[in-house]
C-alpha positions as CSV (number, residue, x, y, z in Angstrom):
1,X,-11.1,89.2,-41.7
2,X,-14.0,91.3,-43.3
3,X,-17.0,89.1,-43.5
4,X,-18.6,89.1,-40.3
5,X,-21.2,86.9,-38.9
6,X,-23.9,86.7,-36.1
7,X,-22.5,86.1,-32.6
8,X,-25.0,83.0,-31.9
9,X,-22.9,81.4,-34.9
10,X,-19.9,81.7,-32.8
11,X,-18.2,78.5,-31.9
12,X,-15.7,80.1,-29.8
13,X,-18.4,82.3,-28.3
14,X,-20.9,79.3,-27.6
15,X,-17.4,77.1,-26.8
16,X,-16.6,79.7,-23.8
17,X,-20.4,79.2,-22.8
18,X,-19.6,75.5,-22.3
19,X,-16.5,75.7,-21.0
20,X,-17.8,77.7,-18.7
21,X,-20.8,76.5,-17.9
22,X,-19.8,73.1,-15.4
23,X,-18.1,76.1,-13.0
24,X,-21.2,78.0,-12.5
25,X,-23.5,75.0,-11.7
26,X,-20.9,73.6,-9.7
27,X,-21.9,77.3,-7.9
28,X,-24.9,76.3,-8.3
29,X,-24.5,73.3,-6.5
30,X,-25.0,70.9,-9.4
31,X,-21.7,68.6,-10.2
32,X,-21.4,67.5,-13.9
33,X,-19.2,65.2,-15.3
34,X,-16.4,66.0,-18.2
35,X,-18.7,63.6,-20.4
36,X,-22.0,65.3,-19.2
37,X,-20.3,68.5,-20.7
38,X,-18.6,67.3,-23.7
39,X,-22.6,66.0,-24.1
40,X,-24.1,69.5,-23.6
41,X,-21.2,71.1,-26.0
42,X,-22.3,68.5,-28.5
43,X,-26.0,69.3,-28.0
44,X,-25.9,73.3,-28.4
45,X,-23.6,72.9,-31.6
46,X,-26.4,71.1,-33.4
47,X,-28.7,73.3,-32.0
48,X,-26.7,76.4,-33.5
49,X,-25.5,75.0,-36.7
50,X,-30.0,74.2,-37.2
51,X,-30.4,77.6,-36.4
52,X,-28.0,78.7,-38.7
53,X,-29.3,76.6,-41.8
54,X,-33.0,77.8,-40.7
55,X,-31.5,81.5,-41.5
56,X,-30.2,80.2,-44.6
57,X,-33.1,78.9,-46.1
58,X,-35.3,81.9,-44.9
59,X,-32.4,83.9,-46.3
60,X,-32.6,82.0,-50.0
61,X,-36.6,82.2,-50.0
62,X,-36.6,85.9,-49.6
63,X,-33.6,86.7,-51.8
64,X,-34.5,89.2,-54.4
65,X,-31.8,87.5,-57.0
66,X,-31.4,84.4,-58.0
67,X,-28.1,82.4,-58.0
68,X,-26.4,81.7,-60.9
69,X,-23.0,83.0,-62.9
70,X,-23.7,85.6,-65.8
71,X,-22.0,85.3,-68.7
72,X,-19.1,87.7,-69.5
């Protein structure tokens, strides 16, 4: 593995977040449901995965190179 990536484009990273999540409210004093957390889980993947093609986009429109294959 050489290529490496921002940590907020972690899904093992944002999937120990969830998992943990349900024990520290339950600390908290707020009970959640297994589906109430497979919800949440569901939730901040989409909200990562937009992040991530917002970074792309801003990534393509302020590329000095365009994409293409060059002839050999």
């Amino acid at each position: 593995m050489t290529e490496t990536k921002p940590f907020w484009q972690s899904k093992t990273l944002w999937g120990g977040v969830i998992m943990i999540l349900p024990t520290v409210l339950a600390f908290l004093g707020v009970d959640l449901t297994t589906e109430e957390t497979a919800q949440i889980g569901s939730v901040v993947e989409s909200i990562v995965e937009a992040v991530g093609f917002i970074f792309v986009i801003i990534g393509r429109i302020g590329a000095a190179k365009a994409i293409g294959v060059t002839p050999s």
